[in-house]
N, C-alpha and C positions, 0 to 999 in steps of 0.2 A: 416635239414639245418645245414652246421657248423658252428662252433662256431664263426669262425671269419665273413662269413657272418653275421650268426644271428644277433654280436653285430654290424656290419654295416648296416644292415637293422631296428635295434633299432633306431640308432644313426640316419638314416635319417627320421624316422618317427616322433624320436622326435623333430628335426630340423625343422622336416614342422608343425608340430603341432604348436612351437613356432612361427614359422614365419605366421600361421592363429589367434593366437593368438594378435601376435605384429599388424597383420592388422585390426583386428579387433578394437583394441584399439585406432587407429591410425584414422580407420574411424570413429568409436564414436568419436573421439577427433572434427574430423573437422565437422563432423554434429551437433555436440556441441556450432559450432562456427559462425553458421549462425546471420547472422545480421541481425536486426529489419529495417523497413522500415521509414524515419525518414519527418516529414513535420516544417516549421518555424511556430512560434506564437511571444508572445512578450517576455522582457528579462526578464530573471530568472523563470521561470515556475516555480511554488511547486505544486499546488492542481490540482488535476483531477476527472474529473466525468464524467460517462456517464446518458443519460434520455434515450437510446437504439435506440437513432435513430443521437442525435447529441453528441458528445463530447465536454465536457466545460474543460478550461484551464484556469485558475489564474497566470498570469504572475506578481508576486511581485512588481519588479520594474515597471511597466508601468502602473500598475495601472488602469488592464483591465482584461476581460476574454475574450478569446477565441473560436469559434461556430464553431468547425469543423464536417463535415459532417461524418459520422460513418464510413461507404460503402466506401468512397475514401479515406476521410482525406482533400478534399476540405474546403477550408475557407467560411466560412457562412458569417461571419460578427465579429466586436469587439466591447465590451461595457464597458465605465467608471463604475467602481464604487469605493471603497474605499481604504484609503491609505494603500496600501503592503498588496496586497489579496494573501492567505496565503493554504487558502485549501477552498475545491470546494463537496457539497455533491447536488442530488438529491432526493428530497421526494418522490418520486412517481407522484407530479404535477408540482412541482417549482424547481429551484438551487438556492440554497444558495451559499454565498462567504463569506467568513472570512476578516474581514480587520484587519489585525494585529495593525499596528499603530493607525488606525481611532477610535477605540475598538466599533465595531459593525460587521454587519453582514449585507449582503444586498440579496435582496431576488429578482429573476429575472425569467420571463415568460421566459422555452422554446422557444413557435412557434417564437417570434420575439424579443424575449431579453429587452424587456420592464422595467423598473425599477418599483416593486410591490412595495416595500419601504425600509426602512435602518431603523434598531433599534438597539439599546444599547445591547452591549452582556458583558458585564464586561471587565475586562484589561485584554487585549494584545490577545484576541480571536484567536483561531488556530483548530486544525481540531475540526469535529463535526459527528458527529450519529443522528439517526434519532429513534426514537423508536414508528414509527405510529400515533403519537399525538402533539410529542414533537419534537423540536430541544434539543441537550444536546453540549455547544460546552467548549470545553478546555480554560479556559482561563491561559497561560503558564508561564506568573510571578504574578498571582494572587494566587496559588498553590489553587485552585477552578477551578467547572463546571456548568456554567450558564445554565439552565433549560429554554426554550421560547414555550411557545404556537406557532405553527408554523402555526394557521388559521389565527393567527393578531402580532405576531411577540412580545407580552406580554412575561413581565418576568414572570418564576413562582416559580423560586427557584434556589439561590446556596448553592453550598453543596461543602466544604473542602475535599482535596483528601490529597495526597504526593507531595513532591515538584516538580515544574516543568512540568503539566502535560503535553503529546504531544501527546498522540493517545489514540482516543476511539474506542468501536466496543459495538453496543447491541447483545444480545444474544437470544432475543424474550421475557425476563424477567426483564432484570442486563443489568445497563449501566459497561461495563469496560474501565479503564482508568490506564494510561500507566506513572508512575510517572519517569520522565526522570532522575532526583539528586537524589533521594536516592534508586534507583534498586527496586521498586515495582510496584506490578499491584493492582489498588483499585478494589473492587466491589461495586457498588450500586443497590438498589434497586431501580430500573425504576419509582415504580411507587408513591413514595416520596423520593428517594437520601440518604436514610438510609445505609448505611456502611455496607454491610453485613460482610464483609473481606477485609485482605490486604495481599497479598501473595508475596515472593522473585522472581522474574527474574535474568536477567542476568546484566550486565554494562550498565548502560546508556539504560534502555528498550523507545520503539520510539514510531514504528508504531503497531496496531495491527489487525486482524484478525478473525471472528468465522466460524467454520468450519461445523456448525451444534451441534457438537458436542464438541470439545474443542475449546480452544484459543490458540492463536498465534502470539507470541512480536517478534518484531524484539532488538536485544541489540548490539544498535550501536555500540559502541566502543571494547566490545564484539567480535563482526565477527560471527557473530552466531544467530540464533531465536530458541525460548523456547516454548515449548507445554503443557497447562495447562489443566486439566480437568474442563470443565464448573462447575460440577455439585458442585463441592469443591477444587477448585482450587488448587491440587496437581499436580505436577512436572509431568509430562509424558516424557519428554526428552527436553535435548539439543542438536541443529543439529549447526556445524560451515560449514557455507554455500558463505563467500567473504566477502569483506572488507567495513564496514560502512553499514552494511543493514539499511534500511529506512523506506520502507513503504512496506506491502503487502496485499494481496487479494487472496480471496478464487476462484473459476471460480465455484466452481459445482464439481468440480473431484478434483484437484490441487491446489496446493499453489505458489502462485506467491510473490517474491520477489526484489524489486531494490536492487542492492548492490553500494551505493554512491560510494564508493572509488575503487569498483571494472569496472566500467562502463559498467554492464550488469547486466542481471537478469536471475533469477534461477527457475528452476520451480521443486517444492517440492512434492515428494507422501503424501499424507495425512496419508497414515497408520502407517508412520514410518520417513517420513521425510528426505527420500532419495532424493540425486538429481538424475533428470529424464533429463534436459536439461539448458541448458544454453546459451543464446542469446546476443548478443555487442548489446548495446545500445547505445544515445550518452553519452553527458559528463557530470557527475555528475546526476545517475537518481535520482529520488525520486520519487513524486508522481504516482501511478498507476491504473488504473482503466479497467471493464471488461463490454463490452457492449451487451454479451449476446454469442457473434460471437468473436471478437477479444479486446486483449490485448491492451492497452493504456500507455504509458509510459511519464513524463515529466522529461525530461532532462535541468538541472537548470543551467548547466555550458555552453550551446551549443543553448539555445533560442528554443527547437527545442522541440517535440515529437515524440518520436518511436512507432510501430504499430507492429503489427502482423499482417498485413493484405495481405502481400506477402508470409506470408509460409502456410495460411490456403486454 
């Protein structure tokens, strides 16, 4: 071939290459940018949970939780309980709800939303873990985590963390808690609140995570979530993943994350902490939860929850 072909036949191969390149990027961009599927509840959502068949929502300000059907995202029904419910877990029988202001916790039947009863959880109550036995729930300007018998709603112990705490997660051993003022993650021992460690995160660490294998904070202020080894809570990395992350959830395979300030969530490979995807949410997410099948998002600035139920 000559020469000045040849380098015109370079120069168009590289062009097109470029140009499958740019499109390539171009469609990841916009397949990146699919939108969550969004239903109304009440104002200011924070806590979400699934029991796998209905979704429960804590709307703060209204001072209810929400019974959305799994499958649609139909409205079940709504039920009082305490002032500025704050975060939402399932035991395996019951849901729990956080009342921030009220300082307890209120404990509610599934199949019909029943009030099982409301007990003392120390000051200013906010998320909670479950560890088989126990309720363990945050309580976030007491810089302590109230311990309750979750068969009668009994205290059985609090135990001093870091200040601030905001997020728990068991790991089938170790309750971890997530000290939001001074950048650490505590460990306890589950099965008396003995201190085993206290390890660095990142800014303002929030929500957290367990993966099976390690832990996983989100650090608010940050832009970023940090990956701990369970076993001795050493550094395995920091990923910067959007703006104000907040809460996230394991699925089984991935790492799901709200990004408050970014108005979407990110979904994380577990091996390494790569984004895989990225979804619009509505405004202001935070709380999130995984019903086995799809994604649960509440959106605190928009009354609203996003789903994943239109992209599965």
């Amino acid at each position: 071939m000559p020469a000045l072909h040849k380098r015109r036949y370079q120069s168009i191969r590289g062009a097109k290459a470029f140009l499958s390149l740019l499109f390539l990027f171009v469609l990841s961009r916009c397949v990146s940018a699919q939108v969550l599927v969004t239903f109304p509840v009440g104002e200011s959502p924070e806590g979400i949970a699934s029991d796998g068949t209905y979704v429960w929502v804590a709307s703060q300000f209204s001072n209810i939780v929400t019974k959305l059907r799994a499958r649609d995202g139909a409205e079940v029904g709504t039920y009082r309980v305490g002032t500025r419910p704050v975060a939402v877990l399932f035991d395996g029988s019951n849901i729990w709800v956080s009342n921030l202001v009220s300082g307890t916790v209120t404990k509610v039947r599934p199949r019909d939303g029943a009030l099982l009863g409301t007990f003392s959880a120390g000051t200013t109550p906010g998320d909670m873990a479950f560890d088989g036995t126990n309720l363990w729930v945050a309580n976030r300007d007491g810089d302590r985590v109230t311990k309750l018998r979750a068969a009668d709603g009994a205290i059985v112990g609090t135990y001093p963390v870091g200040s601030r705490p905001m997020g728990l997660a068991f790991d089938g051993a170790h309750i971890w808690v997530a000290n939001n003022m001074d950048g650490t993650i505590t460990k306890l021992r589950a099965s008396d609140g003995f201190a085993v460690g206290t390890f660095p995160a990142g800014e303002s660490p929030f929500g957290l995570a367990f993966d099976g294998t390690n832990i996983w904070i989100t650090n608010f202020f940050a832009d970023s979530v940090t990956k701990l080894r369970g076993r001795d809570g050493a550094k395995v990395g920091t990923f910067y993943i959007g703006s104000s992350p907040a809460r996230l959830i394991y699925d089984g395979t991935n790492i799901w994350v709200t990004n408050n300030g970014s108005d979407n969530v990110v979904v994380l490979r577990k091996k390494n902490g790569s984004i895989l995807r990225t979804y619009g949410a509505g405004k202001d997410p935070f709380g999130i939860a995984f019903d086995g099948v799809n994604i649960w998002v509440a959106n605190s600035g928009d009354n609203t929850v996003s789903s994943s139920i239109s992209l599965m």
